[in-house]
Backbone and ligand atoms as CSV (ligand in chain L), in Angstrom:
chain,resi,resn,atom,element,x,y,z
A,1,UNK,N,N,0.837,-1.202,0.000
A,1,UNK,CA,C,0.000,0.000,0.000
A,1,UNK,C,C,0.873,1.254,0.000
A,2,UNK,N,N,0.862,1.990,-0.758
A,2,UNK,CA,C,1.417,3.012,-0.831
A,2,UNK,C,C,1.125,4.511,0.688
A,3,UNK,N,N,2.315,5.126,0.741
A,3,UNK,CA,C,2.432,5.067,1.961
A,3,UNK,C,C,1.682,6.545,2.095
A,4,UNK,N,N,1.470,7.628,0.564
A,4,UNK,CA,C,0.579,8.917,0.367
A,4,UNK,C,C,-0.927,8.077,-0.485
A,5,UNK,N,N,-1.884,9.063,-0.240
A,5,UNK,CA,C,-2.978,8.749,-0.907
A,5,UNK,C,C,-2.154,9.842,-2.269
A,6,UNK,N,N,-2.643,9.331,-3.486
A,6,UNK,CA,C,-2.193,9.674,-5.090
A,6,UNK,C,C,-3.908,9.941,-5.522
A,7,UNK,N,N,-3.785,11.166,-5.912
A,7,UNK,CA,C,-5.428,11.092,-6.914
A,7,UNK,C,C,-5.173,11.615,-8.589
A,8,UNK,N,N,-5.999,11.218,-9.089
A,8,UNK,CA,C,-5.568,11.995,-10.411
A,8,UNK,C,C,-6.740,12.771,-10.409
A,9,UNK,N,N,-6.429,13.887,-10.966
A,9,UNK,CA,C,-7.472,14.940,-11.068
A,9,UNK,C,C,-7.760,15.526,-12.615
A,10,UNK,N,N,-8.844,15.038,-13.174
A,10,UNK,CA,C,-9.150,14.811,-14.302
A,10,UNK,C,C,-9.767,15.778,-15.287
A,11,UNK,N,N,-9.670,17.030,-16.175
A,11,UNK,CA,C,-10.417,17.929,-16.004
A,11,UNK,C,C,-10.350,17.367,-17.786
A,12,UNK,N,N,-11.989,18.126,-18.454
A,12,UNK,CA,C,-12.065,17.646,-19.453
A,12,UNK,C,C,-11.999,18.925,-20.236
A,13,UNK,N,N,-12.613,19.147,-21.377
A,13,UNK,CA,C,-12.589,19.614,-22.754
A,13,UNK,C,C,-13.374,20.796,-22.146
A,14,UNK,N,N,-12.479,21.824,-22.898
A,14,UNK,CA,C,-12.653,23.796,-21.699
A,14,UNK,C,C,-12.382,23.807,-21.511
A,15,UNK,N,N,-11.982,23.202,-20.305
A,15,UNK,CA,C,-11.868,23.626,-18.786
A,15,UNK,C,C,-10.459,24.125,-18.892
A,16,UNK,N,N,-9.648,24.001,-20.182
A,16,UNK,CA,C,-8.653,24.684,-20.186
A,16,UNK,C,C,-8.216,26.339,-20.395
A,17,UNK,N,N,-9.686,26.594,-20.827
A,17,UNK,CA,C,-10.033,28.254,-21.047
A,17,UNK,C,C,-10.967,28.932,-19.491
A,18,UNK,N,N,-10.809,28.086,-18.295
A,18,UNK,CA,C,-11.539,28.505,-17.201
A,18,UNK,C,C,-10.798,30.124,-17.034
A,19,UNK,N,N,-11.679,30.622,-16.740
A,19,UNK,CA,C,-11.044,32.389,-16.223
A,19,UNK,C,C,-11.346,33.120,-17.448
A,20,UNK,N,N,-11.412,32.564,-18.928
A,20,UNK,CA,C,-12.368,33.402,-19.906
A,20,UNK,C,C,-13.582,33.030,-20.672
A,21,UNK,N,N,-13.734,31.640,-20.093
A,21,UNK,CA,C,-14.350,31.001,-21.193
A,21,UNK,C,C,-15.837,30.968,-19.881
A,22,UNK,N,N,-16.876,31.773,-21.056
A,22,UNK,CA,C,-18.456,32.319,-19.939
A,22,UNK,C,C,-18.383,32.462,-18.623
A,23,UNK,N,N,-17.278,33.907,-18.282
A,23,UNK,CA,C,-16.929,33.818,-16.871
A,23,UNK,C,C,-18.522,33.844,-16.111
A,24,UNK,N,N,-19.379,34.712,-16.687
A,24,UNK,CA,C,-21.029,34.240,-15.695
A,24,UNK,C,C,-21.128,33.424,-15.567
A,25,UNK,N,N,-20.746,32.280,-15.841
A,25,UNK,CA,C,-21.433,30.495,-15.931
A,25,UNK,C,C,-20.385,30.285,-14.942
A,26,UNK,N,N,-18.885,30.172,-15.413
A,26,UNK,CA,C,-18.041,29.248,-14.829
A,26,UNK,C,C,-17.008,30.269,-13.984
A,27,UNK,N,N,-17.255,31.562,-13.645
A,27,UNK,CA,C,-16.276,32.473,-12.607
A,27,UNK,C,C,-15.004,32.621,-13.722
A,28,UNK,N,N,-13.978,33.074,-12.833
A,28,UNK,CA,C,-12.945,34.050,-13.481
A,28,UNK,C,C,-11.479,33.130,-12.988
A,29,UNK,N,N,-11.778,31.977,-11.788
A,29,UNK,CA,C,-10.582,31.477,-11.532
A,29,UNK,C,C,-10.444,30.675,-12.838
A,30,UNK,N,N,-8.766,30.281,-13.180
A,30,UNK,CA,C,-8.045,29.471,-13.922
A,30,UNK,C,C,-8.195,28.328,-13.602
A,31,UNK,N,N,-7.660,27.254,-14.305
A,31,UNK,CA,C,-8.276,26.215,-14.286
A,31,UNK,C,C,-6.389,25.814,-13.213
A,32,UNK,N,N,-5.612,26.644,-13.281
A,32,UNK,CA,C,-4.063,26.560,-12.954
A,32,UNK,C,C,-4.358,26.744,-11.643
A,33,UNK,N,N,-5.196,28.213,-11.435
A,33,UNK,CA,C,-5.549,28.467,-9.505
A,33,UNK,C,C,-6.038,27.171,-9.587
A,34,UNK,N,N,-7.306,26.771,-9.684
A,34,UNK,CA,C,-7.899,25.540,-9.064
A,34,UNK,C,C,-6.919,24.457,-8.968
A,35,UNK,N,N,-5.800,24.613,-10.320
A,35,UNK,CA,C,-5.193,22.837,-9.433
A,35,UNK,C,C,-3.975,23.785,-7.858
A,36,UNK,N,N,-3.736,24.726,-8.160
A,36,UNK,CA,C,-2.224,25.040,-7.038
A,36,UNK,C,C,-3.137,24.648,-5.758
A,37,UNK,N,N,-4.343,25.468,-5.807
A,37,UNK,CA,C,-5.133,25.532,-4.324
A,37,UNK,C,C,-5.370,23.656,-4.203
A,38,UNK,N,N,-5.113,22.909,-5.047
A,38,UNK,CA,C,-6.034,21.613,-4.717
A,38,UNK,C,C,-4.433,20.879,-4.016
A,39,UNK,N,N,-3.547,21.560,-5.297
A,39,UNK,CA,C,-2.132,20.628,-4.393
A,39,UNK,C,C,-1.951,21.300,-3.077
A,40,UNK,N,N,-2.419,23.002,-2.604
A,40,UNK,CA,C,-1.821,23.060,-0.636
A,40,UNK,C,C,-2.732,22.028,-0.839
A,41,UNK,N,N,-3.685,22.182,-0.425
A,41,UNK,CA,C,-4.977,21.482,-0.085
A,41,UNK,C,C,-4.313,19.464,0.346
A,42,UNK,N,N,-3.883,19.245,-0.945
A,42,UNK,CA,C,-3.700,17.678,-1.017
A,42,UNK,C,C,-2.051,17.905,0.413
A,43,UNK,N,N,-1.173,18.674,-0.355
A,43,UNK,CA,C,0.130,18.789,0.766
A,43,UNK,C,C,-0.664,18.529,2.358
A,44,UNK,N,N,-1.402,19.489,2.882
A,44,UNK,CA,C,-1.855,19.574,4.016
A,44,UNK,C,C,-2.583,18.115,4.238
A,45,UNK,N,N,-2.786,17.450,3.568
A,45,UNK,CA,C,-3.533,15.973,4.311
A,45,UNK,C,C,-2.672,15.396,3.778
A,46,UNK,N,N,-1.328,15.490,3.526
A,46,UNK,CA,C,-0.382,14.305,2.590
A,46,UNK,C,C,-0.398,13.366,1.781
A,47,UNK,N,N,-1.293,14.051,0.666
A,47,UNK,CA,C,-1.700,13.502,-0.418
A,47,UNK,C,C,-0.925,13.853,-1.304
A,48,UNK,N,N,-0.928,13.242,-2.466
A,48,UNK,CA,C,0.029,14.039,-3.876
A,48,UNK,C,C,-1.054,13.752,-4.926
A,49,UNK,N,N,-1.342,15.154,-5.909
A,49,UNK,CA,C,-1.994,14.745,-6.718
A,49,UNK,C,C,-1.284,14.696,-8.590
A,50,UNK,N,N,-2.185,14.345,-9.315
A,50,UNK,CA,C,-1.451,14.128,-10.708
A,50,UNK,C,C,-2.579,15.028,-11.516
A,51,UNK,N,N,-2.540,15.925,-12.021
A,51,UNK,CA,C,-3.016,17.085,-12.699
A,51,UNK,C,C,-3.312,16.947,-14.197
A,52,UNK,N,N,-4.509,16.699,-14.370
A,52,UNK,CA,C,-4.302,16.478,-15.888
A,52,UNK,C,C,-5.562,17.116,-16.762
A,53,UNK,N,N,-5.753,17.825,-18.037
A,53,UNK,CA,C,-6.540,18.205,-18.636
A,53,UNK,C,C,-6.528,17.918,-20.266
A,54,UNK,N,N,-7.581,17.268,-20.768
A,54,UNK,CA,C,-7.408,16.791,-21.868
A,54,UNK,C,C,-9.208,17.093,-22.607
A,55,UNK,N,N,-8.769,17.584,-24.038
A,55,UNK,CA,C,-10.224,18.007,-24.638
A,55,UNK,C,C,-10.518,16.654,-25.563
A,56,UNK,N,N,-9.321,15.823,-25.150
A,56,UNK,CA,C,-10.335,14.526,-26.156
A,56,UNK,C,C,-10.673,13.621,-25.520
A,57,UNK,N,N,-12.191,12.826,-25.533
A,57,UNK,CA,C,-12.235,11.540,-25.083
A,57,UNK,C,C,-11.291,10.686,-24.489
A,58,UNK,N,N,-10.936,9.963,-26.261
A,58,UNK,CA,C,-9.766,9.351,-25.760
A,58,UNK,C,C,-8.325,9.269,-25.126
A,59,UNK,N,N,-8.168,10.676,-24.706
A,59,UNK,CA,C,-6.904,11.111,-24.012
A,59,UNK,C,C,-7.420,10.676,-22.487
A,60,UNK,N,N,-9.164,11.467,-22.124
A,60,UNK,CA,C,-9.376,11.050,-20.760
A,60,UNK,C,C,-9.702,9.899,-20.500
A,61,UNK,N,N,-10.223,8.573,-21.398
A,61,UNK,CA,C,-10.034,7.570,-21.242
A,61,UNK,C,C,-8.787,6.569,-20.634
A,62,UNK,N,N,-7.777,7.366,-21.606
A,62,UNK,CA,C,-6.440,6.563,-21.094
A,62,UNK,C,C,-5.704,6.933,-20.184
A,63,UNK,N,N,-6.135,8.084,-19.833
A,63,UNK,CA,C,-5.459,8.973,-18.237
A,63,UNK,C,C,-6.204,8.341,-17.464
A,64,UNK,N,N,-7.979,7.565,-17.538
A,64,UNK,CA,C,-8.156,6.529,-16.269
A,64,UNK,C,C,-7.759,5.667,-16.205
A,65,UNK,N,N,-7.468,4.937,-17.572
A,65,UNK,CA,C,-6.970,3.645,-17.523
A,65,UNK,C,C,-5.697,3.138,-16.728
A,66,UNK,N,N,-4.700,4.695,-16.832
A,66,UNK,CA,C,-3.463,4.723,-16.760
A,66,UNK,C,C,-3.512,4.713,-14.903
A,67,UNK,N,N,-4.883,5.273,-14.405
A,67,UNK,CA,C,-4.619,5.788,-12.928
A,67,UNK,C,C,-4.878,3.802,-12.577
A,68,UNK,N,N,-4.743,2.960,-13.206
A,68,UNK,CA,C,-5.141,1.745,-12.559
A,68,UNK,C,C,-4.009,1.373,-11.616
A,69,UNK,N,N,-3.453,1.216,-10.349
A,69,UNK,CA,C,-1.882,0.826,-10.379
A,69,UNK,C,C,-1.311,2.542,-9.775
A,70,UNK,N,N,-1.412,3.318,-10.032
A,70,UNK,CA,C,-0.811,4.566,-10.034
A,70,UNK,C,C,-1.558,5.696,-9.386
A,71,UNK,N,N,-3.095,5.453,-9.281
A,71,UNK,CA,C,-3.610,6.499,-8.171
A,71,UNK,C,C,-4.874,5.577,-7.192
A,72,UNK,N,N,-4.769,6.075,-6.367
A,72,UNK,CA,C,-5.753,6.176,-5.309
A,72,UNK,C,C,-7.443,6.229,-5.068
A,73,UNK,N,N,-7.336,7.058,-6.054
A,73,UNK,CA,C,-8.558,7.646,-6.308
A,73,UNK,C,C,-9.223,8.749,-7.570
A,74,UNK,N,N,-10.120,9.506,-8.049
A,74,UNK,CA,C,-9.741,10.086,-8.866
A,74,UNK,C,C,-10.778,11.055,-8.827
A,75,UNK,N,N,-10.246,12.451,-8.781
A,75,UNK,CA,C,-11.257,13.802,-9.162
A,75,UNK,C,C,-11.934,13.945,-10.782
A,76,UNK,N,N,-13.044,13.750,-11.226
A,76,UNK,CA,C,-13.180,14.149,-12.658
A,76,UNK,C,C,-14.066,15.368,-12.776
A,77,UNK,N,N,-13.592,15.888,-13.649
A,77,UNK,CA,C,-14.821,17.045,-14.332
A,77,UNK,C,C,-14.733,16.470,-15.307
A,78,UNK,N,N,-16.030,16.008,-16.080
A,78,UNK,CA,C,-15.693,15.306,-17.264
A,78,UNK,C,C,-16.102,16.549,-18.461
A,79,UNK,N,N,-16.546,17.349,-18.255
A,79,UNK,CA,C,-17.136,18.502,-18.939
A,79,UNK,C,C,-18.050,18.371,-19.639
A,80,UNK,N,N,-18.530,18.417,-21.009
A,80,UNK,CA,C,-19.314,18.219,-21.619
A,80,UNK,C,C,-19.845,16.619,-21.995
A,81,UNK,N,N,-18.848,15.918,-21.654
A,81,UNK,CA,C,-18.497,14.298,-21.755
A,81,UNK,C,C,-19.420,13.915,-21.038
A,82,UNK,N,N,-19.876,14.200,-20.037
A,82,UNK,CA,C,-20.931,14.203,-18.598
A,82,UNK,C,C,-22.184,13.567,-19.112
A,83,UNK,N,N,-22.325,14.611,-20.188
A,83,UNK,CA,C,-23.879,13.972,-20.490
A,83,UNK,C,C,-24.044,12.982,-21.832
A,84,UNK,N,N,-22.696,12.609,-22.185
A,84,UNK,CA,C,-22.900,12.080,-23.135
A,84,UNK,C,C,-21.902,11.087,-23.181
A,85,UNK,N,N,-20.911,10.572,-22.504
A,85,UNK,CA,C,-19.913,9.226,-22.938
A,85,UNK,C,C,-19.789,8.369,-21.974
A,86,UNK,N,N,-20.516,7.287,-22.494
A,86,UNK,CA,C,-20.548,6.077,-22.078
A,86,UNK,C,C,-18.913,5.849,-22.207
A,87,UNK,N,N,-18.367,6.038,-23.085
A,87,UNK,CA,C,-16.504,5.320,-22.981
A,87,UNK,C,C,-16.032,6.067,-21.476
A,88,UNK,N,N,-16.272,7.298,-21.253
A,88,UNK,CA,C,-15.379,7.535,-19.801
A,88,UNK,C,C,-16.257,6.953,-18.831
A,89,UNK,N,N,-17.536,6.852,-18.920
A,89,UNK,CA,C,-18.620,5.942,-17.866
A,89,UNK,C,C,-17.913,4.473,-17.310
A,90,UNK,N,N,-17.896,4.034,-18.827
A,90,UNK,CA,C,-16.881,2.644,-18.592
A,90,UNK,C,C,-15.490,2.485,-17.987
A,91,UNK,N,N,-14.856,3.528,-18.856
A,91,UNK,CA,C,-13.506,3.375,-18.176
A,91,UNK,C,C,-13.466,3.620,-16.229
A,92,UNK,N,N,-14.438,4.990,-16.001
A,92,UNK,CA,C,-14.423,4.923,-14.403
A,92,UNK,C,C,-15.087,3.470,-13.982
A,93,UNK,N,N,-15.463,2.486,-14.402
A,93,UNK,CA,C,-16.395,1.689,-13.783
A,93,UNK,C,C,-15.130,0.098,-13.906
A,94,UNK,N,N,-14.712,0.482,-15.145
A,94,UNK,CA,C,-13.433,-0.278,-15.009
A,94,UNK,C,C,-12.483,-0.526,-14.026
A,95,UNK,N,N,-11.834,0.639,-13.381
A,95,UNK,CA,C,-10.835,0.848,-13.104
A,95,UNK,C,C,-10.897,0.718,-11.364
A,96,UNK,N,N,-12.170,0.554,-11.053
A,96,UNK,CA,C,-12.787,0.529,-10.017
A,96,UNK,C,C,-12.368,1.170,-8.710
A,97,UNK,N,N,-11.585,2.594,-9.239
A,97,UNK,CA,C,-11.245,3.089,-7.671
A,97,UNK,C,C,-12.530,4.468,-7.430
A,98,UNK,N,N,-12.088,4.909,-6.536
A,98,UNK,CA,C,-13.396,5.885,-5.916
A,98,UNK,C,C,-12.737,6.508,-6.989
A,99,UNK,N,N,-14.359,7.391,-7.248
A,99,UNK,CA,C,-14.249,8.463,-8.182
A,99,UNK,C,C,-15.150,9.415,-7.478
A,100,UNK,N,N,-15.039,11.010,-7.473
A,100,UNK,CA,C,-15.775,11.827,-7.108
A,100,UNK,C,C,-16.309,12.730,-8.631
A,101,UNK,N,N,-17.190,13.324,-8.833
A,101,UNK,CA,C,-17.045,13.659,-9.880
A,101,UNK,C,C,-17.523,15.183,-9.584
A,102,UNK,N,N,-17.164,16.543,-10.402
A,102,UNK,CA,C,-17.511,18.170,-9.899
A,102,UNK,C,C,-17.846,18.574,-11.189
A,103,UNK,N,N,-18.788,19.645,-11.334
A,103,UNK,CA,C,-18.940,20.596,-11.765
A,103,UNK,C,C,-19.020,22.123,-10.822
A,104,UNK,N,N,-18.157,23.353,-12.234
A,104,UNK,CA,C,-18.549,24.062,-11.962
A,104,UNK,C,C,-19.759,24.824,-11.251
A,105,UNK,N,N,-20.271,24.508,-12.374
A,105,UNK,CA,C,-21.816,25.092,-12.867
A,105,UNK,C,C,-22.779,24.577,-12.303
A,106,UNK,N,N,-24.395,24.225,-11.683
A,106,UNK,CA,C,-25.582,23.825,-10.916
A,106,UNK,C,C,-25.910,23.701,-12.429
A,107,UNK,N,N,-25.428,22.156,-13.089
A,107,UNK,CA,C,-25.828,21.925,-14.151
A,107,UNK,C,C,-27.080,21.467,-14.118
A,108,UNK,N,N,-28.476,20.956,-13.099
A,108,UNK,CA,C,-29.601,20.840,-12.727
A,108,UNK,C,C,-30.335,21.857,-13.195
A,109,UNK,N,N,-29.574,22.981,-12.507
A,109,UNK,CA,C,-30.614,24.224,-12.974
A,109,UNK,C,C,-30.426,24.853,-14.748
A,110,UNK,N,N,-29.307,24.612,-15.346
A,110,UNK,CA,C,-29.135,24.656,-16.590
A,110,UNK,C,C,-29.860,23.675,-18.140
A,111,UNK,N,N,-29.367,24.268,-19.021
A,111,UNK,CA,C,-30.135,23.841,-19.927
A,111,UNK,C,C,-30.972,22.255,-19.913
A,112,UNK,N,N,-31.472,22.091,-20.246
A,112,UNK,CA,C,-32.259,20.214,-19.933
A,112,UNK,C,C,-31.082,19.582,-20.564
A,113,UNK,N,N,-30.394,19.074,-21.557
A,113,UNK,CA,C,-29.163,18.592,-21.952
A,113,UNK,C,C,-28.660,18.193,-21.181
A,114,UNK,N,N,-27.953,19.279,-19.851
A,114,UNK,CA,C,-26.721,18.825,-18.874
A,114,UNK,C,C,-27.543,18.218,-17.677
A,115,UNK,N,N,-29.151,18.507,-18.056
A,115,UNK,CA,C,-29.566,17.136,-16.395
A,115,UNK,C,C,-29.156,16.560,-16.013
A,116,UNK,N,N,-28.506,15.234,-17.208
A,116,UNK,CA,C,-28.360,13.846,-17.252
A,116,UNK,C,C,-26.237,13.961,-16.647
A,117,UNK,N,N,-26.011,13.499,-15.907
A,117,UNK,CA,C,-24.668,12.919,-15.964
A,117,UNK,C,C,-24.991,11.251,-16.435
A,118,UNK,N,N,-24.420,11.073,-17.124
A,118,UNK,CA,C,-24.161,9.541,-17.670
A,118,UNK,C,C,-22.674,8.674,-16.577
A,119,UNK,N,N,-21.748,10.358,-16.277
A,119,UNK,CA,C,-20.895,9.229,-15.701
A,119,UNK,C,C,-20.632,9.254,-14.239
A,120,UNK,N,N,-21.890,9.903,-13.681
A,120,UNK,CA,C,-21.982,9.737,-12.072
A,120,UNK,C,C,-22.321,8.830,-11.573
A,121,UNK,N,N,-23.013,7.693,-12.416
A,121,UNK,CA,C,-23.446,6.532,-11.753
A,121,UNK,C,C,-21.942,5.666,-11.475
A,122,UNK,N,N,-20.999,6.447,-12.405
A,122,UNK,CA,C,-19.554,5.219,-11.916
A,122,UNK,C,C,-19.162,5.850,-11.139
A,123,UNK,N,N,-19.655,7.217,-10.066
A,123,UNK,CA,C,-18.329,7.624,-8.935
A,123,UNK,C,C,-19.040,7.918,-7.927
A,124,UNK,N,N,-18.788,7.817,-6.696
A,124,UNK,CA,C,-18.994,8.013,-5.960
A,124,UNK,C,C,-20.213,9.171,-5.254
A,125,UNK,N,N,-19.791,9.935,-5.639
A,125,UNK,CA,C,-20.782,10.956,-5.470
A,125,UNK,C,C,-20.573,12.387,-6.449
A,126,UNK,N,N,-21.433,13.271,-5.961
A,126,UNK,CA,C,-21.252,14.467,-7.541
A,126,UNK,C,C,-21.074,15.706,-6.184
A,127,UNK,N,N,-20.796,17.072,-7.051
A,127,UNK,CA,C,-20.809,18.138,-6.370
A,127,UNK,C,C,-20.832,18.554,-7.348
A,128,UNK,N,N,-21.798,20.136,-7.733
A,128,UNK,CA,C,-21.605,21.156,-8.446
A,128,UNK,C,C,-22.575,22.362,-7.884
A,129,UNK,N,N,-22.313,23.366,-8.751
A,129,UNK,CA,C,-22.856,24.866,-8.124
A,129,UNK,C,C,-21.905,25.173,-7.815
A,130,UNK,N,N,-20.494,25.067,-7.114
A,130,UNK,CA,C,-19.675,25.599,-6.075
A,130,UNK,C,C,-18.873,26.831,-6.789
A,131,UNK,N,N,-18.728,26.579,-8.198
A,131,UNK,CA,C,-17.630,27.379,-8.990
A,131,UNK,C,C,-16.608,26.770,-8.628
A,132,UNK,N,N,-15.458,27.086,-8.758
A,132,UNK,CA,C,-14.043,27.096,-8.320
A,132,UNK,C,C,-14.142,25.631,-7.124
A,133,UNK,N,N,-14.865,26.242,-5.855
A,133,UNK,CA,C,-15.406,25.500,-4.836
A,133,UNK,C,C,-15.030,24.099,-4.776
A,134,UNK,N,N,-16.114,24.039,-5.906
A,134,UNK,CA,C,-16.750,22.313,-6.213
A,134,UNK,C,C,-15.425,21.342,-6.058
A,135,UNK,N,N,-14.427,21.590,-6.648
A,135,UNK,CA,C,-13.293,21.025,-6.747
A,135,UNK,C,C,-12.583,20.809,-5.530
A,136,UNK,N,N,-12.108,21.614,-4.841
A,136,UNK,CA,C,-12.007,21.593,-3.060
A,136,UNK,C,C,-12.742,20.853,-2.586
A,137,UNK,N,N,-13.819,20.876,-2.563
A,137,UNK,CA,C,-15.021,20.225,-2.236
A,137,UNK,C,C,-14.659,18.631,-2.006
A,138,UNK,N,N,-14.846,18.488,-3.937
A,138,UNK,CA,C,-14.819,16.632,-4.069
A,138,UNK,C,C,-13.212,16.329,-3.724
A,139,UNK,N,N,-12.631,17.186,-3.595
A,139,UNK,CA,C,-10.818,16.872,-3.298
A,139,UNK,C,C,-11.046,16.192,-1.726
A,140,UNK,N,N,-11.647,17.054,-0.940
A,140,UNK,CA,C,-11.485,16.792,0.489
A,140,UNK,C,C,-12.436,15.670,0.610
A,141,UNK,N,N,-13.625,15.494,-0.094
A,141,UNK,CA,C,-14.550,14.176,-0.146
A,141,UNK,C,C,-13.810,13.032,-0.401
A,142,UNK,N,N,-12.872,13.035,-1.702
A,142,UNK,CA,C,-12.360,11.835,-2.027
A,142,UNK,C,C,-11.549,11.323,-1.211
A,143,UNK,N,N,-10.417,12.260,-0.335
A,143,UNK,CA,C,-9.302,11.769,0.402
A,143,UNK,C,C,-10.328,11.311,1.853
A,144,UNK,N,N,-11.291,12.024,1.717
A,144,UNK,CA,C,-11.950,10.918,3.065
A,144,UNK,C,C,-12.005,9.516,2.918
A,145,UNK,N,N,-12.566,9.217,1.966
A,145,UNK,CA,C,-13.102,7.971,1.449
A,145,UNK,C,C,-12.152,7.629,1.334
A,146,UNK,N,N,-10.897,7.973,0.444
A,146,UNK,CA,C,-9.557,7.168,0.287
A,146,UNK,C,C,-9.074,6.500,1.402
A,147,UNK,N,N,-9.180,7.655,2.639
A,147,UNK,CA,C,-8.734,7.275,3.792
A,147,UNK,C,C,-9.005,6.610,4.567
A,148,UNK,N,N,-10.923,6.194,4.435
A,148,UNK,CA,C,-11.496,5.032,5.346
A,148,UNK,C,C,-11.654,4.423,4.904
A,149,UNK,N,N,-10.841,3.764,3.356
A,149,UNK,CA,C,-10.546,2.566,2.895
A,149,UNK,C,C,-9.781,2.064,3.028
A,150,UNK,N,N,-8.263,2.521,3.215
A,150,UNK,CA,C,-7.265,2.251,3.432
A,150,UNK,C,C,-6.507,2.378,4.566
A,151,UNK,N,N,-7.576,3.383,5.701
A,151,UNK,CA,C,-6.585,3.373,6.655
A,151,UNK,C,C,-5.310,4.687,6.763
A,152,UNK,N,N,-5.355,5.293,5.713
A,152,UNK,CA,C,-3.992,6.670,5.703
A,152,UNK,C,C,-4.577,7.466,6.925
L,1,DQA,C1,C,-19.139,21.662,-16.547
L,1,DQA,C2,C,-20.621,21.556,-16.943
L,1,DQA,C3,C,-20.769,20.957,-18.319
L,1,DQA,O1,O,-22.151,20.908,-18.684
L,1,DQA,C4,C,-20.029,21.775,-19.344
L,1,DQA,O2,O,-20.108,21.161,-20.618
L,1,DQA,C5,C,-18.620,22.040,-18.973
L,1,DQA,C6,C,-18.323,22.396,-17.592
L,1,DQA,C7,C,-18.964,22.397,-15.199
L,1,DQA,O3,O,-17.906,22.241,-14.603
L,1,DQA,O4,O,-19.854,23.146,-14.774
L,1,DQA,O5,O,-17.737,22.028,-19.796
L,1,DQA,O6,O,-18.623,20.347,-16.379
């Protein structure tokens, strides 16, 4: 057993334009603030995390595949993928470690489209509305769970 909890933190397609891209919808922080604040965040419970953002499917497919063996647990924003890919549905359901999953945005209260998450039924639990937040949020959720699985 590895002796830090490891998460990979998964951000999808956008989320690399956070801070300009519909700051009304999604706020003005970077998608760079959100990971520094998530690594104090992970430092302070002695976690290490693995940072990753990818606008294709199959890139975030193989960044879960890859966390099999190599993380702990795993943060996703799947972004628009949410309501529509069964392939990252599978791959989290594959890989079978806790998954938390965040949105920005109170995608409930938004267009009928983003109702549906398709890939919350593979993680653990959801958080959104928070902005920026949400992410802190499922960070400190997941390392719980990490932790009363394993014992860290
Ligand atoms: C999002 C919500 C999705 O509906 C949208 O496609 C995104 C961002 C969020 O974080 O609020 O890209 O995942």
């Amino acid at each position: 057993m590895a002796a830090l909890a490891r998460v990979l933190v998964l951000s999808g397609p956008n989320l690399n334009l956070l801070g300009v891209r519909e700051p009304e919808v999604y706020g003005r922080t970077t998608l760079a603030d959100i990971e520094a604040d998530l690594v104090r965040r992970a430092q302070a419970r002695g976690a290490s995390l693995d940072c990753q953002q990818h606008n294709g499917e199959g890139a975030m497919v193989d960044a879960i595949q890859a966390a099999r063996g190599t993380a702990d647990g795993i943060l996703i924003n799947p972004g628009a993928y949410t309501h529509y890919s069964i392939a990252i549905r599978d791959a989290l359901a594959a890989v079978d470690l806790p998954a938390v999953e965040v949105h920005l945005s109170h995608i409930f209260t938004r267009e009928a489209f983003r109702h549906e998450s398709v890939t919350a039924p593979a993680c653990r639990g959801i958080i959104a509305g928070f902005g920026a937040r949400s992410y802190a949020l499922g960070l400190e959720a997941l390392l719980d769970l990490i932790g009363e699985t394993a014992g860290y």
